[in-house]
Structure formats: C-alpha cells, structure tokens
C-alpha positions in Angstrom: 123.9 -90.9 113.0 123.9 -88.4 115.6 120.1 -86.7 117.0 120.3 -83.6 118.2 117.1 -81.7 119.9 117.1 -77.6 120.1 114.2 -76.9 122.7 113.3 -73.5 124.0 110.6 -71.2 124.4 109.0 -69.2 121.5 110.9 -66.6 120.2 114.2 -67.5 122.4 116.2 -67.8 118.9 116.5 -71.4 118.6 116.3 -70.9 114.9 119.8 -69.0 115.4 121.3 -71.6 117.6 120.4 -73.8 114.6 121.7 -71.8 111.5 125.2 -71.7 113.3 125.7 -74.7 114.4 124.7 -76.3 110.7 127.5 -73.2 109.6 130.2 -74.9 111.9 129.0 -78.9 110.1 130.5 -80.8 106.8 128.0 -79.1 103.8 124.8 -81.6 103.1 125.6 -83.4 106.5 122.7 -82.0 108.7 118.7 -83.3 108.1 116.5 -80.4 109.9 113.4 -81.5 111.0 111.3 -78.8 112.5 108.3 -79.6 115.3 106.5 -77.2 113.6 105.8 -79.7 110.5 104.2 -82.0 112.8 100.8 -79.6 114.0 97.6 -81.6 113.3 95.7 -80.5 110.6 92.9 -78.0 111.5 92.4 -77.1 108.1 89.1 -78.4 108.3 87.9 -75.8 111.5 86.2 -72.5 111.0 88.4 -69.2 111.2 86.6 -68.3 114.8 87.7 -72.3 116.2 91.4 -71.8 114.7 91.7 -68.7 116.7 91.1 -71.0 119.7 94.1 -73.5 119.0 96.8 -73.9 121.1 100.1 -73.8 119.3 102.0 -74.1 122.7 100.2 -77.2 123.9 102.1 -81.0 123.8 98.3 -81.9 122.7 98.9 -79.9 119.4 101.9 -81.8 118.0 101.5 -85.0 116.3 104.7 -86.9 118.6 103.7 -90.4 116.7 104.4 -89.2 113.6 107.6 -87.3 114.5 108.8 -89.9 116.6 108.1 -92.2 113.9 109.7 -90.3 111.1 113.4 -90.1 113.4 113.0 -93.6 113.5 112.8 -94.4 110.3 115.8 -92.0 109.5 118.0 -94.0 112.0 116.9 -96.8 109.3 118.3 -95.1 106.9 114.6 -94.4 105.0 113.9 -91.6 103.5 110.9 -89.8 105.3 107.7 -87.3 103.6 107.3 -84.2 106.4 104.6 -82.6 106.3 104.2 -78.9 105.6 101.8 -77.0 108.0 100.3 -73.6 107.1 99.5 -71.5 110.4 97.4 -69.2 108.5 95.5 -71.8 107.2 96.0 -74.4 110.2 96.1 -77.1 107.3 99.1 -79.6 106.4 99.5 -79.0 102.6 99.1 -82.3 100.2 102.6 -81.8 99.4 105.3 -83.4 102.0 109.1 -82.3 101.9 111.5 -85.4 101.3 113.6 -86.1 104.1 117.1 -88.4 103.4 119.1 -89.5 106.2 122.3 -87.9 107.2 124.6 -87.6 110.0 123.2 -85.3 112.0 120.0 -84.8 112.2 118.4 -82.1 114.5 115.1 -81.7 116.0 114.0 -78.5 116.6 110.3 -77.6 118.7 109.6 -75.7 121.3 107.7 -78.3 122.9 110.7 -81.5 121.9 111.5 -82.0 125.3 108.0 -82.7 126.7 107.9 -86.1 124.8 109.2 -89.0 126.7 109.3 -91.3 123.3 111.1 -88.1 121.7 113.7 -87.6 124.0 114.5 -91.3 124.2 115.9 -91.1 121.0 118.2 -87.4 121.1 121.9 -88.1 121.8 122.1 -84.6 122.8 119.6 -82.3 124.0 119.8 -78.5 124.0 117.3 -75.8 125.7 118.4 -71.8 124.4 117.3 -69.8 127.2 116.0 -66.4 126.6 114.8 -63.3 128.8 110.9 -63.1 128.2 111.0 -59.5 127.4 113.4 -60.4 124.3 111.0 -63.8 123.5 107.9 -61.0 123.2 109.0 -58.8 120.8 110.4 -61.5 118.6 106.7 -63.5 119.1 105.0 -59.9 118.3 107.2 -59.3 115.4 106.7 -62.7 114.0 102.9 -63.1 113.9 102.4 -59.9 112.6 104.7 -60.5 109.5 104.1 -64.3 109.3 101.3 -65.2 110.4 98.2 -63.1 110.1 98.6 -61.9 113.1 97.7 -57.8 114.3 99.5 -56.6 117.1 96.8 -56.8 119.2 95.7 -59.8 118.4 99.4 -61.0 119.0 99.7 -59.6 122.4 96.3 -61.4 123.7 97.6 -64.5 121.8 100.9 -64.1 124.2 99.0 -63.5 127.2 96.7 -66.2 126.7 98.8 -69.0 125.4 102.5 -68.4 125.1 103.3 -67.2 128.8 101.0 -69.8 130.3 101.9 -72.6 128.5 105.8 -71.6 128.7 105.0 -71.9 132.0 103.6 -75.3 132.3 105.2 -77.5 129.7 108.3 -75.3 128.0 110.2 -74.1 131.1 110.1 -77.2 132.9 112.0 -79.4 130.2 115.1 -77.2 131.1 115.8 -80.3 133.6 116.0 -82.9 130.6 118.7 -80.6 128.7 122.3 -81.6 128.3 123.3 -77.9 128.0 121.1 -75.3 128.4 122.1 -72.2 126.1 121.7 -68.6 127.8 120.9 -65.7 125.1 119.9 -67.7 122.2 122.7 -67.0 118.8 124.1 -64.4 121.2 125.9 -66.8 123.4 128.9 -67.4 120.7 131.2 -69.5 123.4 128.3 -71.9 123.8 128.0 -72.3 120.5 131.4 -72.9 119.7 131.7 -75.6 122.6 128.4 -77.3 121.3 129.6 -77.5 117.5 132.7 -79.0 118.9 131.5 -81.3 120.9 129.1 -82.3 118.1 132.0 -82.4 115.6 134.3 -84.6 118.2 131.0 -87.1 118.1 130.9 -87.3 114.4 134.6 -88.3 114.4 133.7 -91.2 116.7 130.4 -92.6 114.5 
C-alpha cells in the first residue's frame, strides 16, 4: 500500500492535483480520504457559536481518528468515515465505507501539521497557489457550498484563512517531498508525480 498526502492551502486546487493523478492510476486502485471528514462535530452549537469555528485550525480536525483510520487501512480493515456537513457543522449518522487499496491518498489542508499523520505518508505533496487565485476560489466556494454571502466570505478570509495559512498551512511546505506550483495547472509536475507513484506501485 502506498500513502500519499496532498496538502496545500484553501482554494490552491488540491482537489485538481487529486482528480488527475487518480486519472493517470489502475481503475478502483485509489481510497480517497478527505481531512475534511474528520471536523469535530459542532452540530450541537448555536448558529452565532458556529460562525466562530475555525475550519483552518489543527485544533479543528480530529488527527486520532484519521490517523487511526490509515492505520487500520494499512491492516487491510475496512474503515466507516465520517461525513461532515459545514452548513450544519454536524458529522451525519451515516459513515462512508472505506476498503483498502493500493494507494490511498490523504488530502487536508492542514495534513502536514500532524506529526503522527505524516509518519505514516510515503509521499507527501504541498500544491502551491498564488493567494489572489486561492481567494476567489474560497469566495466562490462558500457562497455556492456553504451558506456563505460574499461578505460574509471575505471577513471569513480575512479573519481565518490568511492568518491561519499563515501560521500552520505555509509552514508545512518544509515537510513536502514535492511541492506543486499552480495547482492542476502545473501538467509536467503532474505527470512526474503520477510516474513516480506508478514506478512505486510496480515495486509493492
């Protein structure tokens, strides 16, 4: 089995570096397993206190469970994820079955600030993105997905995302084994990472 972690700050395209690099793999070889299944559950909060949660904190993510949950895939168990709601700031009661499979990537914007996490990623990539590009696709998204108005989403940025980008995301550049400039843009770094991921599945 071979872990793979996609960092990278919100709205850099990670979710693009993704999709193509599962394009490039063997169909029904890759297990996705997205950070953002792992929020605590606020569900129980008031609307005004889940305004005041901080997505872009290491604090927010449950790392046992995630951590726990790869481990169990290198097993070879099957795993429940949790699904997270951000308009509701709730995990559903339902959980998304999990099997293991060759490659298994671990995507987050926040992967790389776990010690415990990154212990276990054979290969750790951090997509790169201008800020100016990473705003409009934040702006963008939490307006259409998340409840968001674009006012709303701008003091969210300014209050949050940039700061905490700042603090925790940016810094984890120094853990990555490639660091992909330009998100799904950068096709050559693409290609070179889904070859060298294909030359390691030949090996296993």
């Amino acid at each position: 089995m071979l872990i793979i972690g996609i960092a990278g700050g919100s709205g850099s395209g990670k979710t693009t570096v993704v999709n193509k690099i599962i394009e490039t793999l063997p169909s029904d070889s890759v297990a996705l397993i997205p950070q953002d299944a792992y929020y605590y559950d606020n569900g129980h909060l008031s609307q005004k206190e889940k305004l005041k949660i901080n997505f872009d904190h290491p604090n927010s993510i449950e790392f046992e469970l995630l951590v726990e949950h790869i481990k169990l895939l290198k097993l070879g168990q099957t795993i429940k994820q949790p699904i997270y709601n951000y308009v509701t700031c709730a995990r559903a009661n339902e959980t998304i079955d999990i099997s293991p499979k060759r490659v298994v990537i671990v995507e987050g914007i926040l992967i790389l600030t776990s010690e415990k996490l990154r212990n276990l990623l054979d290969i750790k990539l951090f997509v790169d993105t201008p800020k100016d590009d990473r705003l409009m696709r934040i702006i963008r998204r939490d307006v259409q997905e998340r409840g968001r108005n674009y006012n709303d989403a701008l003091i969210h940025y300014e209050k949050f995302v940039k700061p905490m980008h700042q603090q925790f995301i940016e810094p984890t550049k120094l853990y990555a084994d490639v660091i992909i400039p330009q998100g799904g843009k950068n096709k050559v770094a693409i290609e070179m990472v889904s070859s060298r991921i294909q030359l390691n599945l030949n090996n296993i």
